[in-house]
PDB file of the backbone (N, CA, C, O) and the ligand in Angstrom, with CONECT records:
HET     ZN  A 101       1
ATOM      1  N   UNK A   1     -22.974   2.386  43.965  1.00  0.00           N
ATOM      2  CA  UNK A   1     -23.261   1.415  42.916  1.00  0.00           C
ATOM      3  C   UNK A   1     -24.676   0.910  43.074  1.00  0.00           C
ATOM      4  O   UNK A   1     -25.163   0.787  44.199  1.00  0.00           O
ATOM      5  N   UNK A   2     -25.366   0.607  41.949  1.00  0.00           N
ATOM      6  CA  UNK A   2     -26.434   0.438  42.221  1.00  0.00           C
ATOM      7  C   UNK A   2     -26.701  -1.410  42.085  1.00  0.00           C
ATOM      8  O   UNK A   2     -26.037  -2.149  41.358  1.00  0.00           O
ATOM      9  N   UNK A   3     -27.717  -1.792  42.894  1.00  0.00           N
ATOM     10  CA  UNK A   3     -27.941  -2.989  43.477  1.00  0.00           C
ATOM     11  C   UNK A   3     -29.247  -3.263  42.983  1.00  0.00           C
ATOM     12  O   UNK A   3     -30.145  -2.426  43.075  1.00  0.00           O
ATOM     13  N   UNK A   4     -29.496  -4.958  42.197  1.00  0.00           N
ATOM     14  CA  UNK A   4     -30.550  -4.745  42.141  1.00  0.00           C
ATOM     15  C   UNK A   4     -31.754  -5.005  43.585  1.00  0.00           C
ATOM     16  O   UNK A   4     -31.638  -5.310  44.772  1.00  0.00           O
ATOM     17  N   UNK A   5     -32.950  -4.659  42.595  1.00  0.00           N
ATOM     18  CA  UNK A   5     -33.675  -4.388  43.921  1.00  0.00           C
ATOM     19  C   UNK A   5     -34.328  -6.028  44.324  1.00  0.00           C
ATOM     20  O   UNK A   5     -34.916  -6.233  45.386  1.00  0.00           O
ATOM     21  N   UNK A   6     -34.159  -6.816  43.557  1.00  0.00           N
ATOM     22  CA  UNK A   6     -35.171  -7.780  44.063  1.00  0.00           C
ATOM     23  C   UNK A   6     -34.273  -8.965  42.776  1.00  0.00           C
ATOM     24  O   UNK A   6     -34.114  -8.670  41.591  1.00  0.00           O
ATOM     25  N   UNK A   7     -33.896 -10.024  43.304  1.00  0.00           N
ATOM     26  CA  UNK A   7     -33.258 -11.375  42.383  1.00  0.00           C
ATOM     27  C   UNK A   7     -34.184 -11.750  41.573  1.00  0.00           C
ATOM     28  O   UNK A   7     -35.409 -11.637  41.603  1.00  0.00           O
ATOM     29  N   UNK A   8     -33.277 -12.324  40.659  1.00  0.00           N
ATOM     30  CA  UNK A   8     -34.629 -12.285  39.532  1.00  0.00           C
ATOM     31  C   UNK A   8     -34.567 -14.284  39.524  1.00  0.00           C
ATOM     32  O   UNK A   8     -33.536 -14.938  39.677  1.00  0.00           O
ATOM     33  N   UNK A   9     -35.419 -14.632  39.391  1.00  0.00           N
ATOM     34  CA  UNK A   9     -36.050 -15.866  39.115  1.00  0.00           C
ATOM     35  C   UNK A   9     -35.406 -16.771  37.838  1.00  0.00           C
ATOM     36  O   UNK A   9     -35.207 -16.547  36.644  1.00  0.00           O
ATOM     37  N   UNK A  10     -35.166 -18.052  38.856  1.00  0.00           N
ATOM     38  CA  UNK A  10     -34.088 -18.404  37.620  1.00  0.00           C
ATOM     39  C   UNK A  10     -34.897 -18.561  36.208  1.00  0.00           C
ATOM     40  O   UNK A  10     -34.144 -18.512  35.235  1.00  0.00           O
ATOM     41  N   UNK A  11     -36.275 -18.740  35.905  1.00  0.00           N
ATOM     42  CA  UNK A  11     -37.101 -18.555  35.242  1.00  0.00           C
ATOM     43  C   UNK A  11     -36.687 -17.792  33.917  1.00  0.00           C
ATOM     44  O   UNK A  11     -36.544 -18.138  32.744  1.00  0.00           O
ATOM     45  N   UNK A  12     -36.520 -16.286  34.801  1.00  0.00           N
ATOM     46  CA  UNK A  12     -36.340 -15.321  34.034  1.00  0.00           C
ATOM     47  C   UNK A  12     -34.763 -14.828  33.413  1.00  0.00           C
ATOM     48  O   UNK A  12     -34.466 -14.176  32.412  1.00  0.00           O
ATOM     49  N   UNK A  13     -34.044 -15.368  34.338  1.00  0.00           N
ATOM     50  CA  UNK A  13     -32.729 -15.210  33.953  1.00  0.00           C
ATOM     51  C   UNK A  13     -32.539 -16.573  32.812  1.00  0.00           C
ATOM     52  O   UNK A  13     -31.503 -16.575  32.147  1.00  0.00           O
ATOM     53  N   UNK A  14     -33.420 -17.566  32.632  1.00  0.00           N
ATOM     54  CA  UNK A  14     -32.875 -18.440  31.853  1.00  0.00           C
ATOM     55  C   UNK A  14     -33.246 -17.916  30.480  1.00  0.00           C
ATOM     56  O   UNK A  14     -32.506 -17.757  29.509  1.00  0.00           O
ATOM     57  N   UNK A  15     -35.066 -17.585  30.643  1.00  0.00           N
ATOM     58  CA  UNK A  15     -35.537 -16.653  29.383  1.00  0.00           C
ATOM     59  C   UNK A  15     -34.697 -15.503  28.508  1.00  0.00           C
ATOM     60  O   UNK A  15     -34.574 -15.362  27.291  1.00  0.00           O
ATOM     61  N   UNK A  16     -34.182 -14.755  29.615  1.00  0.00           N
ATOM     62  CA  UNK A  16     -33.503 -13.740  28.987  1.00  0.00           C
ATOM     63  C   UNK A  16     -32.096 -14.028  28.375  1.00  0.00           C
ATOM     64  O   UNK A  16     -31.455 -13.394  27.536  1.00  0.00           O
ATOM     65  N   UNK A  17     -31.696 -15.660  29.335  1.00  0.00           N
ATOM     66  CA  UNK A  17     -30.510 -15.812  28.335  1.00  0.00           C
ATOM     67  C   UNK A  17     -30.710 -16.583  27.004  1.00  0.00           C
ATOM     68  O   UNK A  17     -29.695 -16.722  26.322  1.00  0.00           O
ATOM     69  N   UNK A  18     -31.885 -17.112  26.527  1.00  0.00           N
ATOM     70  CA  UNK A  18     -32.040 -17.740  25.599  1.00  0.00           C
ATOM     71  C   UNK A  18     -32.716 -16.877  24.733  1.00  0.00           C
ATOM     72  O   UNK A  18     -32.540 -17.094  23.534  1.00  0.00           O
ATOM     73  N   UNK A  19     -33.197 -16.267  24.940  1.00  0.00           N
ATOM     74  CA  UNK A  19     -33.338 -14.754  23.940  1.00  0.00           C
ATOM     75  C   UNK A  19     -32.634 -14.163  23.505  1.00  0.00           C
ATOM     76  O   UNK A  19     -32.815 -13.659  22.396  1.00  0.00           O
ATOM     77  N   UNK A  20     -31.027 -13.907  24.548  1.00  0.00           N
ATOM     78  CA  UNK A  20     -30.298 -12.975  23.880  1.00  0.00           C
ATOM     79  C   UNK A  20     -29.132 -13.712  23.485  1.00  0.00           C
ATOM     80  O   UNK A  20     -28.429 -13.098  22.682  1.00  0.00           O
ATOM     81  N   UNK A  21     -28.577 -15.257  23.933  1.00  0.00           N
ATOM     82  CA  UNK A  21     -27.786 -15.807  23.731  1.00  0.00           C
ATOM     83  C   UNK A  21     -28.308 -16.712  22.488  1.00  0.00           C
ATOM     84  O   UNK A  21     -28.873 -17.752  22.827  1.00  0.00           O
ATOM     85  N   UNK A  22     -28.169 -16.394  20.726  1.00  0.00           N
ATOM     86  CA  UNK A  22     -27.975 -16.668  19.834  1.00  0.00           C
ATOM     87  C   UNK A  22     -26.838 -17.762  19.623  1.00  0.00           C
ATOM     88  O   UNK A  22     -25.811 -17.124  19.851  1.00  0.00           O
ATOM     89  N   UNK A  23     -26.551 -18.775  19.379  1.00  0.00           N
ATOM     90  CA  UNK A  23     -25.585 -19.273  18.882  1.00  0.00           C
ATOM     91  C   UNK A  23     -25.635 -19.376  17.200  1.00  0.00           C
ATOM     92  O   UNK A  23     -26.541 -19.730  16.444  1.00  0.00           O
ATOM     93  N   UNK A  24     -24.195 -18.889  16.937  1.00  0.00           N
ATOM     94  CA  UNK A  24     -24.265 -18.671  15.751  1.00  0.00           C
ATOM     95  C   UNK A  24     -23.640 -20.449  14.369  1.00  0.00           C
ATOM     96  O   UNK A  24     -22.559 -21.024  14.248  1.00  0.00           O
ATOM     97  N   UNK A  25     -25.045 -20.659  13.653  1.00  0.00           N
ATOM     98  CA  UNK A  25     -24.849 -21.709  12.831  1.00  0.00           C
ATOM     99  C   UNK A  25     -22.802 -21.826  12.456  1.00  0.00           C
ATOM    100  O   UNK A  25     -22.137 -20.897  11.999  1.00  0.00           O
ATOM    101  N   UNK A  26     -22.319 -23.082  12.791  1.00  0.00           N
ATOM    102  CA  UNK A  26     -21.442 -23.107  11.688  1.00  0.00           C
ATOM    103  C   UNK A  26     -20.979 -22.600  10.789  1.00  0.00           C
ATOM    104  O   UNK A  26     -21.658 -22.899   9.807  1.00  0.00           O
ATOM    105  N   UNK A  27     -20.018 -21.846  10.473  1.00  0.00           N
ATOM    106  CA  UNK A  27     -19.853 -20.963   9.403  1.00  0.00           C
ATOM    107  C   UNK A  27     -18.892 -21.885   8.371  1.00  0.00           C
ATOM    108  O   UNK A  27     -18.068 -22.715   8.752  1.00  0.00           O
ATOM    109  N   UNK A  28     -19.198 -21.538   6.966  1.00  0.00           N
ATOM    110  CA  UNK A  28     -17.652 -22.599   6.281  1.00  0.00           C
ATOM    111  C   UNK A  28     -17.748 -21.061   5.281  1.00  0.00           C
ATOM    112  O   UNK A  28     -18.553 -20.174   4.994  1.00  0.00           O
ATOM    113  N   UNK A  29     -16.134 -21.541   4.981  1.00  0.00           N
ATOM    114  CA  UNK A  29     -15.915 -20.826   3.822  1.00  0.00           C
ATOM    115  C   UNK A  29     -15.102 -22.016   2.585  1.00  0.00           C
ATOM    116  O   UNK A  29     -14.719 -23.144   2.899  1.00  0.00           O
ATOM    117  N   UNK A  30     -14.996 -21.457   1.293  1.00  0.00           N
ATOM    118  CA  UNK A  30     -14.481 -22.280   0.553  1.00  0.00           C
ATOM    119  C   UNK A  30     -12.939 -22.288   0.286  1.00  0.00           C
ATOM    120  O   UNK A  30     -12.368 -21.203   0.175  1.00  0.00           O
ATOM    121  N   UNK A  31     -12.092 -23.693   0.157  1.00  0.00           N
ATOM    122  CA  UNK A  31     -11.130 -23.879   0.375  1.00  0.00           C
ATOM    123  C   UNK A  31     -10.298 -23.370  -0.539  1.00  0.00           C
ATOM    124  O   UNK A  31     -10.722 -23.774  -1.622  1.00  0.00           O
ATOM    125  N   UNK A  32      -9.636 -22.909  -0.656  1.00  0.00           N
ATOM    126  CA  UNK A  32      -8.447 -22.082  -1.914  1.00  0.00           C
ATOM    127  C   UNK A  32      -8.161 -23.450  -2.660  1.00  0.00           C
ATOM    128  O   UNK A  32      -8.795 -23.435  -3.715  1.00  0.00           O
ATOM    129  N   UNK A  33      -7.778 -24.082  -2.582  1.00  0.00           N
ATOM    130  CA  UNK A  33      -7.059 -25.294  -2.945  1.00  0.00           C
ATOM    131  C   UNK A  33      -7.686 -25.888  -4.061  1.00  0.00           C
ATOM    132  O   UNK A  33      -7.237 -25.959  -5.205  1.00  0.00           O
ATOM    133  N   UNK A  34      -9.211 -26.484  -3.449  1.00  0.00           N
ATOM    134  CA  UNK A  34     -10.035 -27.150  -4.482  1.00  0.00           C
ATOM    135  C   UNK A  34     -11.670 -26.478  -4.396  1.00  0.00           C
ATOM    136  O   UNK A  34     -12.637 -27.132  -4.786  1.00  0.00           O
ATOM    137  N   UNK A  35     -11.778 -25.296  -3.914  1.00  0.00           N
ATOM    138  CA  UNK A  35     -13.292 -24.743  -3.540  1.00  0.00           C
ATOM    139  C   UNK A  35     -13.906 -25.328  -2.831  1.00  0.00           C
ATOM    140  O   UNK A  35     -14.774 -24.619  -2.324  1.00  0.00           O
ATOM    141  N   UNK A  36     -13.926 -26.852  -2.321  1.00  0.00           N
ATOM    142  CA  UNK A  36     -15.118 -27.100  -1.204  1.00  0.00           C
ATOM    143  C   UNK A  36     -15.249 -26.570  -0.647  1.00  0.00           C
ATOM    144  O   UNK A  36     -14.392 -25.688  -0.590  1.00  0.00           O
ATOM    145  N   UNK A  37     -16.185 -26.500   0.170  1.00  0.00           N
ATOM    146  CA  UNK A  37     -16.758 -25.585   1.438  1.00  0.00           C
ATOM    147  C   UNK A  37     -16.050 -26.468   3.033  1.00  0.00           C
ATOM    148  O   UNK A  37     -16.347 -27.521   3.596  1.00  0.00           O
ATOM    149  N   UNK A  38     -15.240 -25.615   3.248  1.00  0.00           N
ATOM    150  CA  UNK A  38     -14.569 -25.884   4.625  1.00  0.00           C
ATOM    151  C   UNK A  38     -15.139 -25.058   5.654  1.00  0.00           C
ATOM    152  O   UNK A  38     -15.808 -24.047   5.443  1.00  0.00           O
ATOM    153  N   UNK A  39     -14.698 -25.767   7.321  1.00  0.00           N
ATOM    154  CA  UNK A  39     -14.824 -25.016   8.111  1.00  0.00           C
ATOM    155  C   UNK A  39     -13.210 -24.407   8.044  1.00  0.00           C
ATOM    156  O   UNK A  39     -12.192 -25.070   7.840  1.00  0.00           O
ATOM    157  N   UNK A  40     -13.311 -23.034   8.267  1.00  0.00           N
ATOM    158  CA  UNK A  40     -12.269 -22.260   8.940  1.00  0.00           C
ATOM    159  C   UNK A  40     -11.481 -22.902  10.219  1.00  0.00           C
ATOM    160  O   UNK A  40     -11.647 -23.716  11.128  1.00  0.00           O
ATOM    161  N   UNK A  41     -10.429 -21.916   9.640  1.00  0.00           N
ATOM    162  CA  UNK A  41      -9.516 -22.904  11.152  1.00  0.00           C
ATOM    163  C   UNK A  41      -9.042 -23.902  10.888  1.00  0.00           C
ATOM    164  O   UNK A  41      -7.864 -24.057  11.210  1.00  0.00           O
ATOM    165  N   UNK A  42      -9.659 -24.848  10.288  1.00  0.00           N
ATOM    166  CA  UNK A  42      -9.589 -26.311   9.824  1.00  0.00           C
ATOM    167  C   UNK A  42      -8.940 -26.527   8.196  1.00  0.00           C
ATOM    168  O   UNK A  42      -9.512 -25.994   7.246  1.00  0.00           O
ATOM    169  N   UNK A  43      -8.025 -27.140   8.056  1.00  0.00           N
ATOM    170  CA  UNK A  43      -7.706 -27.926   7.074  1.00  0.00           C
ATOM    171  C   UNK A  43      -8.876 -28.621   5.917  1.00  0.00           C
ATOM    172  O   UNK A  43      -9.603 -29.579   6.179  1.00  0.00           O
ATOM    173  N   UNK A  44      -8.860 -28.259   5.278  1.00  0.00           N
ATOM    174  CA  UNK A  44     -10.137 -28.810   4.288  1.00  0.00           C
ATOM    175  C   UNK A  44     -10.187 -30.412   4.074  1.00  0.00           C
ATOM    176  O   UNK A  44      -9.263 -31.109   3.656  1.00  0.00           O
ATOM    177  N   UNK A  45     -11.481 -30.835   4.458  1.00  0.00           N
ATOM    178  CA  UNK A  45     -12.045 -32.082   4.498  1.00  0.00           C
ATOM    179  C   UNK A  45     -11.635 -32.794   3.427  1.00  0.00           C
ATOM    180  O   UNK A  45     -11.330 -33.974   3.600  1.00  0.00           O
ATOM    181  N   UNK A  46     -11.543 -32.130   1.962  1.00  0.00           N
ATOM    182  CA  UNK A  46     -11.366 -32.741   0.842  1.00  0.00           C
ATOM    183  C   UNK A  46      -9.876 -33.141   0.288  1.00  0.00           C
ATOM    184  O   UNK A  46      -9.582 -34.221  -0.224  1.00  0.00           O
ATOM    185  N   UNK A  47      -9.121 -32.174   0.477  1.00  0.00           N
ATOM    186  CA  UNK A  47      -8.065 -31.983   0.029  1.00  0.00           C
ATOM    187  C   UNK A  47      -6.972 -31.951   1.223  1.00  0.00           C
ATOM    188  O   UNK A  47      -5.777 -32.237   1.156  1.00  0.00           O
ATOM    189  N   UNK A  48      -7.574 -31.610   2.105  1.00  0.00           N
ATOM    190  CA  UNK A  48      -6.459 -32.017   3.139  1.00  0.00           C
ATOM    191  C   UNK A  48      -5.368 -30.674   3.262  1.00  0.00           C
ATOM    192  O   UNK A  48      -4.393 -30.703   4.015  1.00  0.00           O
ATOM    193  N   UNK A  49      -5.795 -29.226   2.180  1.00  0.00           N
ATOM    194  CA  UNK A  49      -4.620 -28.278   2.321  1.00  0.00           C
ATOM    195  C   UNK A  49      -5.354 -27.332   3.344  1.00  0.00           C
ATOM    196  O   UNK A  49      -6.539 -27.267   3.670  1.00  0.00           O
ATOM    197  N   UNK A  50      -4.136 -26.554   3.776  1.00  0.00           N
ATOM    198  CA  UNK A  50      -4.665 -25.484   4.890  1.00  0.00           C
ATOM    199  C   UNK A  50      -3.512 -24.365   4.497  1.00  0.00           C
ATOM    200  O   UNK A  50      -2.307 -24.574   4.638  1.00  0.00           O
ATOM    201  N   UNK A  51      -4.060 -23.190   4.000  1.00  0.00           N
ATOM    202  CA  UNK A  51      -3.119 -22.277   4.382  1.00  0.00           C
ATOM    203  C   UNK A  51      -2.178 -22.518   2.887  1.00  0.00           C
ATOM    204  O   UNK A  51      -0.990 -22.210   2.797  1.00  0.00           O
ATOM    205  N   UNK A  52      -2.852 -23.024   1.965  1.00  0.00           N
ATOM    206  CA  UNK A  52      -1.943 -22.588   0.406  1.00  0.00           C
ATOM    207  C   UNK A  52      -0.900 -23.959   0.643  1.00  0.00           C
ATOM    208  O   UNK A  52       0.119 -23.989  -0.048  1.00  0.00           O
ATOM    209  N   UNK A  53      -1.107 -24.884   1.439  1.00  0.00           N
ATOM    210  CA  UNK A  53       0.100 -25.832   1.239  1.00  0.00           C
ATOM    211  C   UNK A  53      -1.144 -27.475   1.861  1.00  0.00           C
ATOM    212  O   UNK A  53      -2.284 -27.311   2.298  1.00  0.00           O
ATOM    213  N   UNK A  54      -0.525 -28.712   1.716  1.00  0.00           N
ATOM    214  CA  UNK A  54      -0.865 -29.528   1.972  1.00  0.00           C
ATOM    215  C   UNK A  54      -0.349 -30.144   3.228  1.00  0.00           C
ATOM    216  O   UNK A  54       0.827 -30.506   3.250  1.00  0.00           O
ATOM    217  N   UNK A  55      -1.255 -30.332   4.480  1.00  0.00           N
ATOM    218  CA  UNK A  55      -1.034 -30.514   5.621  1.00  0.00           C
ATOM    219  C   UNK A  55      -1.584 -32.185   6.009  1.00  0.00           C
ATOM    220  O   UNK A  55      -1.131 -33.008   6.804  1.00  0.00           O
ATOM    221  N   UNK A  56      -2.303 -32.217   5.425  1.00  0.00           N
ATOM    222  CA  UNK A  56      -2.947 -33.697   5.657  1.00  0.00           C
ATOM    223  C   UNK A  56      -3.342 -34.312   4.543  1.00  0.00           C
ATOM    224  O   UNK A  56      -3.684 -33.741   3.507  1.00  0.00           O
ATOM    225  N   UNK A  57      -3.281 -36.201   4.846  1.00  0.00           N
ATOM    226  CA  UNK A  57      -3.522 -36.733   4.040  1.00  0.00           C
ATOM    227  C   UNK A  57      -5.409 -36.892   3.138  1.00  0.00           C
ATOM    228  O   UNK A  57      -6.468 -36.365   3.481  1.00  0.00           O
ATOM    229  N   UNK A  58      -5.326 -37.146   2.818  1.00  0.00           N
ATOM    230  CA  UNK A  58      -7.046 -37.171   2.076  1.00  0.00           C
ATOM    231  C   UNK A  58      -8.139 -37.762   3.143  1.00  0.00           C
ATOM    232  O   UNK A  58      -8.370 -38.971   3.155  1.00  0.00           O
ATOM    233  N   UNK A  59      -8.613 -37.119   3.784  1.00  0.00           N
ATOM    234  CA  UNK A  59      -9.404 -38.008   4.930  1.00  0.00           C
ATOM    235  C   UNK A  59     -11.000 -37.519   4.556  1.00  0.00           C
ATOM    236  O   UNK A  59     -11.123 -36.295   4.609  1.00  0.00           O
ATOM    237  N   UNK A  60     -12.078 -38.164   4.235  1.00  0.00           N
ATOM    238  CA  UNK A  60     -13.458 -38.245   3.674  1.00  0.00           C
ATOM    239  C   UNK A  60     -14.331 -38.141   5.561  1.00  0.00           C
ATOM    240  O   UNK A  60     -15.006 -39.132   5.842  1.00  0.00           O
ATOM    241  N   UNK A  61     -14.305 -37.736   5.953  1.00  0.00           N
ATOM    242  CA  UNK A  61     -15.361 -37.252   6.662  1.00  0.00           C
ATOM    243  C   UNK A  61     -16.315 -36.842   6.920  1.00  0.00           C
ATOM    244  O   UNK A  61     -16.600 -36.636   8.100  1.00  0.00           O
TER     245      UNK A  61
HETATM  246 ZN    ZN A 101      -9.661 -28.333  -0.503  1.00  0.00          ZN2+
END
């Protein structure tokens, strides 16, 4: 197995992780229910439905 030859500098290991480690913006999609723009996963901010049915009450966030 090969080993590297020489540790690399936390310098460089931080560089290279912030170069290649992208975090990706927030994504929303729009809610079936009433179209706002929701996050996924999540119950829609507006309407409170998730999943074609109503799960929560009206909460403005
Ligand atoms: Zn909605």
């Amino acid at each position: 197995m090969a080993v590297p030859y020489r540790r690399k500098s936390r310098a460089q290991s931080r560089a290279h992780r912030a170069a290649n480690l992208k975090y990706s913006p927030t994504r929303f999609t729009s809610c079936k229910h009433c179209g706002e723009p929701k996050r996924p996963h999540y119950a829609c901010g507006s309407c409170g439905a998730y999943n074609g049915r109503q799960v929560r009450e009206r909460v403005e966030y």
